[in-house]
C-alpha positions in Angstrom: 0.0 0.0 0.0 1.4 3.4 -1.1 1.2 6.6 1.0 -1.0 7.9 -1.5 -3.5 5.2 -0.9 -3.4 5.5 2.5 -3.8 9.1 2.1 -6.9 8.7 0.9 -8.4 5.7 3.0 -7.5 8.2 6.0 -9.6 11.3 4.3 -12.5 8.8 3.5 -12.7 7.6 6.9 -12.7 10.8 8.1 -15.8 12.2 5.7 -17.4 8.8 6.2 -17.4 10.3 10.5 -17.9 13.7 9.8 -21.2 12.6 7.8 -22.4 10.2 10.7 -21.5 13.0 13.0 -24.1 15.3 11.1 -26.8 12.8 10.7 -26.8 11.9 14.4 -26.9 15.7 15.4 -30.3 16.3 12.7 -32.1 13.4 14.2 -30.7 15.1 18.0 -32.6 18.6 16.6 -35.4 17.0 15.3 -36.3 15.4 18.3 -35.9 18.5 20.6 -37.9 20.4 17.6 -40.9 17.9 18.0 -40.7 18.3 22.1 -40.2 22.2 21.7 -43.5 22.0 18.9 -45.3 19.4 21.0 -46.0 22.2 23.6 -49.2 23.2 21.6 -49.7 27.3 21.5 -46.2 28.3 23.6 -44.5 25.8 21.3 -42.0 27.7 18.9 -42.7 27.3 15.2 -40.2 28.6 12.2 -41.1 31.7 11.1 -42.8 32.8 14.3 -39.2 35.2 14.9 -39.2 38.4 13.5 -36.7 39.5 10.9 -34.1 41.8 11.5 -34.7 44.9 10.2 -38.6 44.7 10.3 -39.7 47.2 12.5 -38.8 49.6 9.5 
């Protein structure tokens, strides 16, 4: 096995744990987004924020 080779298992690894790392941490928001929504009227909702700027 070359350098090169190994070069490039070692950056594939690391994507292929980066990308797990992000999957786990949508399903993680997810979750808290259907206990924060769950709450019925004081639950928080996307777009319920205001924008900066609009009090213009």
């Amino acid at each position: 096995m070359s350098y090169v080779d190994a070069g490039y298992g070692i950056a594939l690894g690391v994507l292929a744990l980066y990308s797990l790392s992000l999957l786990l941490r949508r399903r993680r928001l997810e979750r808290a987004a259907e206990r924060v929504g769950a709450g019925g009227e004081d639950g928080v909702r996307l777009g319920d924020a205001p924008s900066r700027g609009s009090d213009r």
